[in-house]
NUTIVO-666536 format. One record per residue (C-alpha): residue in one letter; residue number from 1; x, y, z. Coordinates in nm, 3 decimals, decimal comma, padded with zeros to 5 digits, m for minus. Layout:
<recs>
A|NUM|X|Y|Z
...
</recs>
This chain:
<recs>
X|1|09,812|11,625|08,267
X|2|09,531|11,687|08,515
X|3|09,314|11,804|08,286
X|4|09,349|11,508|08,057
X|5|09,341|11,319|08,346
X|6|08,973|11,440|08,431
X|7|08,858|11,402|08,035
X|8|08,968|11,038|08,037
X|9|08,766|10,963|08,356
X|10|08,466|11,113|08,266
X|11|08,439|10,921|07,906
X|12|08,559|10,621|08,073
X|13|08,284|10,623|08,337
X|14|08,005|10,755|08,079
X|15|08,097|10,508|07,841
X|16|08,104|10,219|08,120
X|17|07,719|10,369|08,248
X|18|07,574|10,399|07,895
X|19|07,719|09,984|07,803
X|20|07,540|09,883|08,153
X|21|07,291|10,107|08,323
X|22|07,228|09,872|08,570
X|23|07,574|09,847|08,726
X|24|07,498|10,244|08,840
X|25|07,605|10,344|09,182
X|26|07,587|10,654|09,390
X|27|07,960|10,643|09,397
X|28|08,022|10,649|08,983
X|29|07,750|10,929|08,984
X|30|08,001|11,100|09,273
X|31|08,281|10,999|09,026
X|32|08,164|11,165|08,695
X|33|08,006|11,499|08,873
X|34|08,377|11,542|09,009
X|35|08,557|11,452|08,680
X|36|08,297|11,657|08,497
X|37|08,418|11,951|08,751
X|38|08,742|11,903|08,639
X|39|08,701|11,937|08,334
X|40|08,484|12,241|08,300
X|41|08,835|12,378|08,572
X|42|09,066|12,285|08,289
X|43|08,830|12,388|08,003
X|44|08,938|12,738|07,863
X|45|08,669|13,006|07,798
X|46|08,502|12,937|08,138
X|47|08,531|13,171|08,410
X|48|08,718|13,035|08,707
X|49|08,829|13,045|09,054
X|50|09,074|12,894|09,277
X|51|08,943|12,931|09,635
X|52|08,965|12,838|09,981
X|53|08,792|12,542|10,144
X|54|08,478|12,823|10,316
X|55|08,430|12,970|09,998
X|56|08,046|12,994|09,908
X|57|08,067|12,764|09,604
X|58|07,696|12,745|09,579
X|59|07,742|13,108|09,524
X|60|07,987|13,141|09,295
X|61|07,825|12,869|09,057
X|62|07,494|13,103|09,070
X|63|07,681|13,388|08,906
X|64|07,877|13,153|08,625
X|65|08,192|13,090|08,778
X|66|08,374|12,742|08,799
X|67|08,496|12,705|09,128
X|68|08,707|12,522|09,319
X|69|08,903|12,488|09,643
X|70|09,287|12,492|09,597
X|71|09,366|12,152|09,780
X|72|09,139|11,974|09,602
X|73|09,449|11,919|09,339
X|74|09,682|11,795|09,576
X|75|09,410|11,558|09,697
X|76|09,375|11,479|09,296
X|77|09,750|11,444|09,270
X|78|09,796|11,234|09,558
X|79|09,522|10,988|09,414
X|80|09,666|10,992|09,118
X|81|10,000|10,891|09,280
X|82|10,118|11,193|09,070
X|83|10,190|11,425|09,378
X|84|10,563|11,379|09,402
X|85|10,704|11,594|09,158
X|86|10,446|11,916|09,306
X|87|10,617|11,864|09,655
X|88|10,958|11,793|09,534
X|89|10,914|12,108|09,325
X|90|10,760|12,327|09,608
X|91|11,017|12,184|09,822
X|92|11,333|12,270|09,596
X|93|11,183|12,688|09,607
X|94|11,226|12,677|09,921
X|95|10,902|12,529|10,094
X|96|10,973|12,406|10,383
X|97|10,875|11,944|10,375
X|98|10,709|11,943|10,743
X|99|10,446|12,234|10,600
X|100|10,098|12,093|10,493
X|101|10,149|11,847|10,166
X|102|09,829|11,977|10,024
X|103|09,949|12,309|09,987
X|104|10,268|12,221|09,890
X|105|10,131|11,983|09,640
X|106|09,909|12,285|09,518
X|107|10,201|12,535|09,501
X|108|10,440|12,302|09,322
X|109|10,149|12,198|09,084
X|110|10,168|12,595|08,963
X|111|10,475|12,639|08,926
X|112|10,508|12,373|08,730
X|113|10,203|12,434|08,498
X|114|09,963|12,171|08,606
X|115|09,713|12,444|08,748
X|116|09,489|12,644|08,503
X|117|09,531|13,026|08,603
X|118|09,198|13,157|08,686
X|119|09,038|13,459|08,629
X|120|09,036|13,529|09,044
X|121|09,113|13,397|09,343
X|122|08,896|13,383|09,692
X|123|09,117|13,339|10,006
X|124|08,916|13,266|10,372
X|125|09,032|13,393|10,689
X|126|08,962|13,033|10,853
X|127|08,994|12,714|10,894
X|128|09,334|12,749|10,854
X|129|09,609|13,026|10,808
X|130|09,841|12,797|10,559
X|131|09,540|12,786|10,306
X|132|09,514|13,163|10,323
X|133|09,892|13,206|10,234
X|134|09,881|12,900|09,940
X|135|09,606|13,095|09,789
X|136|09,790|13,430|09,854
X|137|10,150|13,274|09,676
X|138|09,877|13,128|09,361
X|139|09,789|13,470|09,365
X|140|10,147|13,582|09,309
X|141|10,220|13,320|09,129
X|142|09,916|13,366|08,826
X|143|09,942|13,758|08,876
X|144|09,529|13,761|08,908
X|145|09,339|13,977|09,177
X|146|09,296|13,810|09,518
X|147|08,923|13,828|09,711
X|148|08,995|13,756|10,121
X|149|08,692|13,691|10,284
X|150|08,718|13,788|10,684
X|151|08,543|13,466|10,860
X|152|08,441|13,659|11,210
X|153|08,516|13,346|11,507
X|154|08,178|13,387|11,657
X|155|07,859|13,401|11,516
X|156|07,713|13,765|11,640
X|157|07,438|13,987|11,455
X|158|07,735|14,201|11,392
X|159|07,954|13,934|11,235
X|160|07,663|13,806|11,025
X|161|07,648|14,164|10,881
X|162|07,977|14,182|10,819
X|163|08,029|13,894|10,625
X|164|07,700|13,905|10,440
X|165|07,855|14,231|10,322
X|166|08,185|14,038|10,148
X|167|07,949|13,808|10,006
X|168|07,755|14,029|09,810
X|169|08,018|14,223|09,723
X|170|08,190|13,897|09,622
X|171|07,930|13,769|09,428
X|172|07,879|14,131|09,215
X|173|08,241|14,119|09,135
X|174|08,200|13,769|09,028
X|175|07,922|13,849|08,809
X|176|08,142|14,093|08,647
X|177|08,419|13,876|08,571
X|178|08,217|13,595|08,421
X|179|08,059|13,936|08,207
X|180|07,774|13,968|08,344
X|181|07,513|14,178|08,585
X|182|07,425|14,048|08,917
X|183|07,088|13,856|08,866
X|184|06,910|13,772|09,197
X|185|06,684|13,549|09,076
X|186|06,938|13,345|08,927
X|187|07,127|13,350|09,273
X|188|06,834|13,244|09,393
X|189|06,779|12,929|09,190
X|190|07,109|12,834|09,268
X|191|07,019|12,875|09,639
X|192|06,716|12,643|09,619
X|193|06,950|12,360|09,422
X|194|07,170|12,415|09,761
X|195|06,911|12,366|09,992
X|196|06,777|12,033|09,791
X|197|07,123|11,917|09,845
X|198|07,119|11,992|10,198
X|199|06,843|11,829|10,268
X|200|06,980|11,485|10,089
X|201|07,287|11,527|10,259
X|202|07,097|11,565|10,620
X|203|06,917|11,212|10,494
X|204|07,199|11,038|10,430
X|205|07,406|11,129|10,724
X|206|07,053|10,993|10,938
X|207|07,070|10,707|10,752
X|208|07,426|10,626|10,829
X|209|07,376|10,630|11,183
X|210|07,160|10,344|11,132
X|211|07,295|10,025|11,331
X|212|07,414|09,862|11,141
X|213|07,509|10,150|10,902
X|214|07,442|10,090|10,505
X|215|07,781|10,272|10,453
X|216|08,081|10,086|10,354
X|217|08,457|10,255|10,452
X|218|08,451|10,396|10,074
X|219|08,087|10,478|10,024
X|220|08,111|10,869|10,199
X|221|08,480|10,924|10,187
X|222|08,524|11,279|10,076
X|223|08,169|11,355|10,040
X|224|08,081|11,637|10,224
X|225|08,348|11,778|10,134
X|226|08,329|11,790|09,785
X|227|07,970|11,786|09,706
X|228|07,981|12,150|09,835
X|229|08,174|12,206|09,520
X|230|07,851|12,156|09,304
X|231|07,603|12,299|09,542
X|232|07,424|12,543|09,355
X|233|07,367|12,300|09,043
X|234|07,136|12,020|08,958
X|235|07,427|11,748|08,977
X|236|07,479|11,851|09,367
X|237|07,131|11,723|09,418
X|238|07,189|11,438|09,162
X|239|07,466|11,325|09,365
X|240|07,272|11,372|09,691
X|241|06,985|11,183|09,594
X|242|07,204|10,843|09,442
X|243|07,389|10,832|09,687
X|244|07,030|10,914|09,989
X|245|06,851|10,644|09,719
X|246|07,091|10,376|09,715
X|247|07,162|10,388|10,122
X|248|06,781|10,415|10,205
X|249|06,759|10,067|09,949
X|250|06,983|09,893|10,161
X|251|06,868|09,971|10,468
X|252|06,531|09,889|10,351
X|253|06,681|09,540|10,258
X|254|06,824|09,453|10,580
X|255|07,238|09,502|10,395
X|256|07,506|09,637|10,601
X|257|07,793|09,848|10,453
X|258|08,026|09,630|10,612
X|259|07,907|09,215|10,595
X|260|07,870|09,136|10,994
X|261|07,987|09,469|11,094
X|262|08,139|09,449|11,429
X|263|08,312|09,822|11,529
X|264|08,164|10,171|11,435
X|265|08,428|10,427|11,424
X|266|08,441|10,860|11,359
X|267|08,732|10,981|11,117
X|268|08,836|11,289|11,230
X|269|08,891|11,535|10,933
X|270|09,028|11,398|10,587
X|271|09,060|11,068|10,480
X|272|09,467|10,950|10,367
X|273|09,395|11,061|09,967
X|274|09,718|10,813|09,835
X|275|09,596|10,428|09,755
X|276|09,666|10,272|10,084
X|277|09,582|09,896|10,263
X|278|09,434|10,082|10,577
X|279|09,039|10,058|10,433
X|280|09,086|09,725|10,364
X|281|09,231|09,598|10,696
X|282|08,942|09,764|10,883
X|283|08,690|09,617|10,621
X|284|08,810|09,287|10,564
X|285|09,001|09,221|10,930
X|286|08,821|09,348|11,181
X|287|08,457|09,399|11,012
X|288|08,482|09,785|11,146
X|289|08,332|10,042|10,983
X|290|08,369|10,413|10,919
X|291|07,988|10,508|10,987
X|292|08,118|10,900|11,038
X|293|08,342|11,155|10,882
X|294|08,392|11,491|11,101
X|295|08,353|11,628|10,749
X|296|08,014|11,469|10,645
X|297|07,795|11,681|10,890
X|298|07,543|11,941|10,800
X|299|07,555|12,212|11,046
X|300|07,323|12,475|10,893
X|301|06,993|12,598|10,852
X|302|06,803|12,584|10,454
X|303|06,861|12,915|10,313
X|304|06,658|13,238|10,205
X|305|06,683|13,231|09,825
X|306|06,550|13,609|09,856
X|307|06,828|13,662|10,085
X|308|07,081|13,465|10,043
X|309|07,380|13,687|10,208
X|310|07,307|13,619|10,577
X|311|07,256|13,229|10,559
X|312|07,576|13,191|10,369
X|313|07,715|13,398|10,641
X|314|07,576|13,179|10,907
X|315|07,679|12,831|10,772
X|316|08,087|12,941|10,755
X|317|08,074|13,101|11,112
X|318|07,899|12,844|11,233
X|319|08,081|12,557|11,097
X|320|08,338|12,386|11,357
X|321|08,644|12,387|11,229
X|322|08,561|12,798|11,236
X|323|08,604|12,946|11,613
X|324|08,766|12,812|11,919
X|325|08,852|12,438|11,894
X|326|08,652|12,328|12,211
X|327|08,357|12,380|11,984
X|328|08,475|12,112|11,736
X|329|08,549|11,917|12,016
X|330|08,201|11,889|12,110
X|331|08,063|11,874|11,802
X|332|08,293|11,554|11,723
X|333|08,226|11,451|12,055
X|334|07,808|11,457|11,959
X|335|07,872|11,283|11,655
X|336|08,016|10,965|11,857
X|337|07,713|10,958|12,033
X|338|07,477|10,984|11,773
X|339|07,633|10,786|11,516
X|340|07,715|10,505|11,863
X|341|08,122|10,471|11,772
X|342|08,314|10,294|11,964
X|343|08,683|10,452|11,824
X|344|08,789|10,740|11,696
X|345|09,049|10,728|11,415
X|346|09,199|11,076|11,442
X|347|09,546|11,132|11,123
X|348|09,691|11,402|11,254
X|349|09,813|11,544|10,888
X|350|10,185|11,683|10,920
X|351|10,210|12,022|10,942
X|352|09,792|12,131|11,004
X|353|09,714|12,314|11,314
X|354|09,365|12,145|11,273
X|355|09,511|11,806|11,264
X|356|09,807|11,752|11,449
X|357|09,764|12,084|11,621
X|358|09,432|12,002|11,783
X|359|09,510|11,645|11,890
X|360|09,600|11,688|12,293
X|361|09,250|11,850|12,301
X|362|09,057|11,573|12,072
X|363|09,229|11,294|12,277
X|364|09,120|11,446|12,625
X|365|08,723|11,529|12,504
X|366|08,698|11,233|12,447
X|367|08,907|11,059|12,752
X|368|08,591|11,180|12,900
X|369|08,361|11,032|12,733
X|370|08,533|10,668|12,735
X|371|08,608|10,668|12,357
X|372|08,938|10,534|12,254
X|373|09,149|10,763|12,016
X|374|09,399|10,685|11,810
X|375|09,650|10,965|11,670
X|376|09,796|10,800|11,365
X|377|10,101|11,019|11,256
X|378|10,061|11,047|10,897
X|379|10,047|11,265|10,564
X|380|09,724|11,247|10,427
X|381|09,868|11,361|10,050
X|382|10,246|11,248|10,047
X|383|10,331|10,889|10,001
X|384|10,729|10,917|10,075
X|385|10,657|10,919|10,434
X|386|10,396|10,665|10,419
X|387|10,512|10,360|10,752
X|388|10,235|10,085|10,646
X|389|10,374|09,837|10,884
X|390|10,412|10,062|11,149
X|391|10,043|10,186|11,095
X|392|09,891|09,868|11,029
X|393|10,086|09,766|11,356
X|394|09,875|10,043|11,588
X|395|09,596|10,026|11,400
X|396|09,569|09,638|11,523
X|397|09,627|09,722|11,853
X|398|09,350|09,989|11,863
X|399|09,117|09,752|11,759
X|400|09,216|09,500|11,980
X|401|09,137|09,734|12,207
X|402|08,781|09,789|12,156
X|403|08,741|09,462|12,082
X|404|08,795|09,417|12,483
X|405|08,529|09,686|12,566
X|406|08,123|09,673|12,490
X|407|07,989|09,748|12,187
X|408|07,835|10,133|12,222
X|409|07,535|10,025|11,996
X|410|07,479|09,711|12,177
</recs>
């Protein structure tokens, strides 16, 4: 289902670029690159691995191997509005419903055959313990051999070592299972495509901040997080550069994301993945404006394609959702300031110690800095326990709010 799923987007949005070339966006080249990853996940004959979200997928696609993180199908599913039979599956074997929907979504999806079984799996030690135990029961479930990388909590010479050590271990047995040798230089070029993308990705998070901001509520959602998935390949930096080419053209035309935007808010973590009304309301009610996603940040340095193993390192130790959460605190609490927010719109997803876990700590940073937060109590993948009116309902009075309070990029 998934698979054909992916094979019917990507002709449908091929055939729909090749009838009009000129009705091209960043987003439809964001579009195809993903649905083109999909399929080359549910193609057979490739070599492929289900990971966690740290995973060096720049890495992985230097040595030949499709990758992917595992709750990027429950995100799929949820889109879709296919994720209820996954959860009601997962659920019925025992999984408990107030656990994380994206890895119930993910486990369900396997055991019901919606998953292709891959030829390994890579597990990370952070952000989160419930994606190392969803890849651990895929693991069990596909009977394949199961790669844990240990993400030390601080970055320290030792802990670079260390995990530049699993890496290149990682990427020799990789190398092997997609039947091949090791080849450096071919790392290598795959580093340099990740460091291209970088670099977009660095421009068009500085053009976002841009008052107004060029980004509409749609235009970035998901981004970083996915475009790490084809980091390491020429459509990373394809996708990069639309999207960096079409934001620097509207900024250099005087257009707003948002027509007469009026409030600049941060979303903390993921966006709700199920069709929803929320987007809209902010967009079409109260002219507001996502101009940040904690999850569209760049927070490492370019790369040595001669020695790749310690930057990779780096960039997951150094990330914030890895390490003490008074470090993502401040990090989210630097992004309100240079992106000029004046809300925070913080879901905390049922069930995620980075969500709802972390949300007495996220609401009191920023009680010092004078930012409003809201904590919307949702699932960001299942729809049964979707409340619009009660959302819509505190999402008003937020905004009402701000609306009482000046404008930080006045």
């Amino acid at each position: 289902m998934i698979g054909e799923y992916f094979a019917g987007l990507a002709r449908d949005i091929e055939a729909k670029l090749a009838a009009e070339p000129a009705a091209s966006s960043a987003r439809k080249v964001f579009a195809l690159e993903v649905a083109r990853l999909g399929v080359r996940l549910y193609s057979p004959g490739r070599p492929v691995a289900w990971c966690g979200v740290l995973a060096p997928f720049d890495l992985l696609n230097g040595v030949g191997v499709t990758s992917c993180f595992a709750e990027f199908v429950g995100a799929m599913l949820a889109g879709m509005g296919a994720a209820t039979p996954p959860l009601e599956g997962a659920e019925q074997a025992g999984y408990a419903a107030d656990t994380c929907a994206y890895h119930r979504a993910v486990v369900g999806a396997a055991m019901q055959g919606m998953m292709p079984v891959p030829d390994f799996l890579v597990a990370t030690t952070t952000p989160c313990t419930g994606g190392l135990a969803a890849i651990e029961n895929l693991a069990r479930l596909f009977r394949r051999e199961l790669l844990v990388l240990q993400i030390p909590r601080a970055e320290t010479e030792a802990g670079v070592r260390f995990l530049a050590g699993q890496l290149e271990r990682l990427a020799r047995f990789a190398a092997g299972r997609a039947g091949t040798a090791l080849d450096a230089e071919r790392v290598a070029a795959a580093v340099e495509l990740s460091n291209l993308t970088r670099g977009l990705m660095v421009e068009i998070y500085d053009l976002a901040r841009k008052v107004p901001s060029p980004v509409g509520n749609r235009d970035l959602a998901n981004f970083g997080i996915v475009v790490p998935l084809l980091m390491g390949t020429q459509a990373g930096v394809d996708v990069a550069r639309a999207t960096r080419d079409e934001l620097a053209a509207r900024v250099g035309d005087g257009k707003s994301g948002v027509a007469g935007e009026r409030f600049r808010l941060l979303w903390v973590q993921n966006r709700i993945q199920f069709p929803n009304p929320l987007l809209k309301l902010l967009e079409d009610e109260y002219r507001a404006v996502i101009v940040v996603d904690e999850l569209n940040d760049v927070t490492w340095e370019p790369i040595d394609p001669a020695d790749p193993y310690p930057g990779m390192a780096r960039r997951a130790i150094g990330l914030p959702l890895n390490g003490p959460a008074e470090r993502r605190v401040a990090r989210l609490r630097q992004l309100a300031t240079e992106y000029r927010v004046d809300g925070v719109i913080h879901p905390c997803h049922w069930g995620c110690r980075q969500g709802t876990g972390i949300r007495g700590l996220v609401q009191r940073g920023f009680r010092e800095t004078g930012i409003p937060v809201l904590n919307l109590e949702v699932d960001c993948i299942d729809a049964r326990s979707f409340s619009e009116g009660q959302l819509r309902t505190r999402l008003e009075a937020f905004l009402e709010l701000i609306a009482g309070r000046p404008r930080a990029s006045a």
